[in-house]
N, C-alpha and C positions, 0 to 999 in steps of 0.2 A: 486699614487703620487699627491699632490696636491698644485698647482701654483699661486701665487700672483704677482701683478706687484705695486711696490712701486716706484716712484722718477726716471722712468725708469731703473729699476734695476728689473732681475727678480728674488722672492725667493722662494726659496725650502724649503716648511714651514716640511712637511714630507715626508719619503722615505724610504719601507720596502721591503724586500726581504727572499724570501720561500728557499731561499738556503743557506743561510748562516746571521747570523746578521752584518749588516755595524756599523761601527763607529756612535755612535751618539753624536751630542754637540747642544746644547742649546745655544744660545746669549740672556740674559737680558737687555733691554734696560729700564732704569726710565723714560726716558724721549725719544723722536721721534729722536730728533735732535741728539742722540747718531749712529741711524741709518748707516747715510756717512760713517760713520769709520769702521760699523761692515760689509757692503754689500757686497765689494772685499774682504772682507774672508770668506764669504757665499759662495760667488760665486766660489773660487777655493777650497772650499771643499767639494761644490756638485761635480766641475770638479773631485775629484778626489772619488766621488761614497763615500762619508759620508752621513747619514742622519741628515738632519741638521733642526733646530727649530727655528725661531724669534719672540721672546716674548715679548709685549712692557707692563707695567705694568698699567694694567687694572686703577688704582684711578687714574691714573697721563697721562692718554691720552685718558680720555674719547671726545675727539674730533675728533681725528683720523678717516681714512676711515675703513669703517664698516669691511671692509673683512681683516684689518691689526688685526693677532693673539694677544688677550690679555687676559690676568688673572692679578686675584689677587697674591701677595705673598704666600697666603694661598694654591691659586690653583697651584702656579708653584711648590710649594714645592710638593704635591701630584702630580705630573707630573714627579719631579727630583728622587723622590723616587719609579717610575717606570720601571729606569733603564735611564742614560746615565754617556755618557764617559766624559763628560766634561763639564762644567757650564761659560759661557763668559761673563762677566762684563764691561761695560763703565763706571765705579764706584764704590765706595764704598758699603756697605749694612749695615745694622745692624743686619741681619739674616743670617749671614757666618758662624755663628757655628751651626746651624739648620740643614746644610746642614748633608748630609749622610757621612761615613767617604772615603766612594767609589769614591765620586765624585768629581773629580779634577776642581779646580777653577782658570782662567786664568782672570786677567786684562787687556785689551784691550782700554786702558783711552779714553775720548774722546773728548778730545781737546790737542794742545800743551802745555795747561798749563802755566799761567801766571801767576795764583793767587797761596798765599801760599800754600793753602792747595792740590797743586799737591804731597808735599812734605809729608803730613800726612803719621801717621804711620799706619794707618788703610786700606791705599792701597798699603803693605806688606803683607799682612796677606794671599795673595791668595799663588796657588802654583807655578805659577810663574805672573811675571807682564815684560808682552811687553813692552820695550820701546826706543826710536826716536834715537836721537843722543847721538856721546859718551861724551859730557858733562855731559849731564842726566842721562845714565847710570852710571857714575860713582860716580857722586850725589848722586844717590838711593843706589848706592851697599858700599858706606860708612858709609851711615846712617844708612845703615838695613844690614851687615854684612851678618846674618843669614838665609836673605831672596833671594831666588831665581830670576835673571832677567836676561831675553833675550833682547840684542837689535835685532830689526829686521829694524825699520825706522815707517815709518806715514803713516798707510796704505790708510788714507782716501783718498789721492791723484794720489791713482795708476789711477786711470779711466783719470788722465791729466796728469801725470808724463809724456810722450813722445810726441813729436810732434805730430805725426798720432793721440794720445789719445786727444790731446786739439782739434784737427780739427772735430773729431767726437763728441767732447760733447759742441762745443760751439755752442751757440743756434741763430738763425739767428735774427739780428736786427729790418727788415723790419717785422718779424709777432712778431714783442714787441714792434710794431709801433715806433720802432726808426730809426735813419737815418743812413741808412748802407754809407753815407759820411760822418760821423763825429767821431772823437775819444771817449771813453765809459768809463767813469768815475762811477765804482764800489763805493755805499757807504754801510756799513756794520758797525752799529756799534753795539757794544756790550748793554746789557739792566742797568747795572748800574760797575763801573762808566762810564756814558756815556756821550757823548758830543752833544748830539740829545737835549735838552733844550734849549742848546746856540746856533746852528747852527740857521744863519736866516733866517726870514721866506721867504725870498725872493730870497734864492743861487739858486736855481736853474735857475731864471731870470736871475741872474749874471753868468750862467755857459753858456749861451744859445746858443753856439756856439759847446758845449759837450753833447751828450746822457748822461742822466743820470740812474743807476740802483739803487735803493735804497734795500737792503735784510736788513730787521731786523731779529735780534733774537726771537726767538719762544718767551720766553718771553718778551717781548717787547709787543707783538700779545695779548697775553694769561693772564697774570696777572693782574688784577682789579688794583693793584699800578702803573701800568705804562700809566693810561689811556694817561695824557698830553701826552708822548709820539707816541700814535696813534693818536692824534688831529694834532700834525705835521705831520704824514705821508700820513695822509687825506688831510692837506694843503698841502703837496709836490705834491700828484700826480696828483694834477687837470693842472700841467705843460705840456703844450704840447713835452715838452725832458725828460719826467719824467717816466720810468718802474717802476711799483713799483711787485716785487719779488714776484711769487705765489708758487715757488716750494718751497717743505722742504728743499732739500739741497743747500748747495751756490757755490756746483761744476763747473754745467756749467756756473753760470755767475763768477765766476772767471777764464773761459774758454775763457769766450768774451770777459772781462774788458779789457781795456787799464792799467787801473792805479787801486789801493785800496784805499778809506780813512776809516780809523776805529783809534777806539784807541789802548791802547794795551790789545791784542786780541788773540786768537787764530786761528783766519783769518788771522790779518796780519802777520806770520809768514810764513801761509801756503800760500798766493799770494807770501810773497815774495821768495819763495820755486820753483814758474813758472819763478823764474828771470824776474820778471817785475816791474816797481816804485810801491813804497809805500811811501803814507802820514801817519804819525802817529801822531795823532791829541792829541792833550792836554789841551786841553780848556775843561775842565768835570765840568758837572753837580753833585756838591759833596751833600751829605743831609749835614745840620746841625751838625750833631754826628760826622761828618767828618771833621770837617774845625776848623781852629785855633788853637788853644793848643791842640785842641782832633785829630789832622794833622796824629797820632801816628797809629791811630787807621785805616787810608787808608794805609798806610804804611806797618802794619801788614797783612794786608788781602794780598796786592799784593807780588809776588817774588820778592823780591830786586833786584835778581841776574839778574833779566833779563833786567836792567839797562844796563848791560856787552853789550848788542844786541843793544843796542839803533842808532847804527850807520848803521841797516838797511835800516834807512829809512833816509825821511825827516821829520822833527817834524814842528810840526805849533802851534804855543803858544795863536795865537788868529783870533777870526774865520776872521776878518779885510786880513789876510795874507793866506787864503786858495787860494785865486784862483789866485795869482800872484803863491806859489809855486806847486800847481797845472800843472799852464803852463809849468814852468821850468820843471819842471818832466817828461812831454809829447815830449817836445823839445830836451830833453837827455838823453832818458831811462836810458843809461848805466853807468850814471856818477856813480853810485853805485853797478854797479852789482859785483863787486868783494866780497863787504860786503855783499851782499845776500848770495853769495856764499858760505863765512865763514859761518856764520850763520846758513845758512841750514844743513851745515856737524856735525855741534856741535849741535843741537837742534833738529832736524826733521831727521838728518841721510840721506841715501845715496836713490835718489829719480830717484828711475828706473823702477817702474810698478811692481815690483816684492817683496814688502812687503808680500801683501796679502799672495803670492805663501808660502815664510818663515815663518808667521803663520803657513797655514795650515799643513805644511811641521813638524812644530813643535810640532802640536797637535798629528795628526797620528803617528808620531813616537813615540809618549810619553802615548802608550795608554794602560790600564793594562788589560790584557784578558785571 
């Protein structure tokens, strides 16, 4: 058997047995940050004695720590055609019909999904696709008739989905040199469209009364086009109330935050899924191609429909008003927790620590031998 520790999570890269063959399933991840989502269903299906595989793809995480399993597509397909039960996806591929006809291909998305293309037809194509709330489910199972879909809920959040689960994964303020007496204002936002250009360069001076967390997006980190974006984040953390985020996932410090600000996000959905304030910023940094008559063309990319949620949060229209509704926010958490409430049932589905279980729970039983 042989063990890896990723993002405090521990995985079970393989696991063979002289008695009998276990269950095997594979998770494909393109990219790291799919990770969060796939980990609680590694983990309850090593609990329940699967042999189980994480594969992150070799071109697209060559930064990664060294002992994190990767291949090429090339390699993973000569690995899938070695024998397994199952093939796990945070996405799309363009090599789904490469696969063997044996081997069953489940979608596992990994994010809530905000942009259009959660909607695409090409993440149908598996043999079944997990998914969150019964809005969305019923979304999908309109448009794709033919296509097989389990909801189960968002498993990325099992590890904080219960009280006891947020106490255990929030991470202590004093060794992220912040002040375990002030309230901890989570900033998260997404790499485009993002509102990390217009934010000034001096909020956190203006917040200086709040710990600040800053987690970008992997890319954000990673893409030669977002440098300006890391020029700010280099100017942020030289703040003495400034964390700037070193872990891959945004689990525990959405464990510790007080509040969220992001745009719309696939974070803020899932904070507001903890029942705690969300800012939802709307001050973005659009390119060119985006703005004025070509307005159509931001519009297409993003889900319309997820306008219908907008009453999760608070919206801040320009960065002049973040830190007045900021305050408010911290001063009334609850004045919106009923909208969270809605929200999460229709969109993220029913959040009790037991997604992961109902994957795994669904793979095993669904296994041809």
């Amino acid at each position: 058997m042989s063990m890896i520790h990723y993002s405090n999570h521990l995985f079970i890269y393989s696991s063979n047995s002289t008695i009998m063959p276990k269950p095997t399933i594979i998770f494909y991840a393109e990219h790291a940050y799919y990770l969060p989502q796939f980990m609680p269903v590694v983990n309850a299906l090593q609990q329940r004695g699967a042999a189980v595989e994480v594969v992150l793809d070799a071109d697209k995480n060559a930064d990664e720590p060294a002992a994190t399993q990767r291949l090429t597509v090339t390699k993973l397909l000569q690995r899938v055609r070695q024998g397994t039960d199952w093939l796990v996806f945070g996405n799309e591929v363009s090599w789904l019909k490469q696969l063997p006809a044996s081997v069953k291909t489940a979608l596992l998305y990994h994010g809530v999904g905000v942009k259009a293309c959660y909607y695409d037809e090409a993440l149908s194509h598996f043999d079944v696709r997990f998914t969150e709330g019964a809005f969305r489910h019923q979304q999908l199972q309109q448009r794709y008739p033919k296509s097989h879909f389990q909801q189960v809920g968002f498993a990325k959040l099992d590890p904080i989905a219960l009280a006891d689960g947020r106490q255990q994964q929030a991470l202590s303020l004093t060794e992220l040199g912040l002040d375990p007496n002030k309230q901890t204002v989570l900033y998260a936002p997404t790499f485009y469209p993002s509102s990390i250009e217009r934010m000034p360069l001096d909020w956190p001076q203006q917040f200086s009364d709040y710990n600040i967390i800053i987690k970008p997006h992997a890319f954000s980190m990673s893409h030669s086009k977002y440098d300006k974006q890391r020029q700010r984040f280099a100017h942020w953390q030289q703040a003495p109330n400034v964390h700037f985020a070193k872990q891959a996932s945004l689990l525990p410090y959405m464990a510790t935050a007080d509040i969220l600000l992001s745009e719309a996000s696939s974070a803020l959905f899932e904070f507001a899924a903890l029942n705690k304030p969300v800012i939802w910023i709307d001050f973005l940094q659009l390119r060119w191609s985006y703005r004025g008559p070509l307005r159509f063309r931001f519009d297409k990319r993003m889900d319309q429909s997820i306008t219908e949620y907008a009453s999760v949060a608070r919206h801040v229209s320009r960065p002049s008003k973040l830190f007045d509704a900021v305050q408010e926010e911290l001063k009334h958490p609850q004045q919106l927790a009923a909208e969270r409430q809605r929200v999460t049932a229709e969109l993220i589905g029913e959040v009790d620590g037991k997604v992961s279980a109902r994957v795994a729970d669904y793979l095993l039983d669904n296994i041809d031998r």
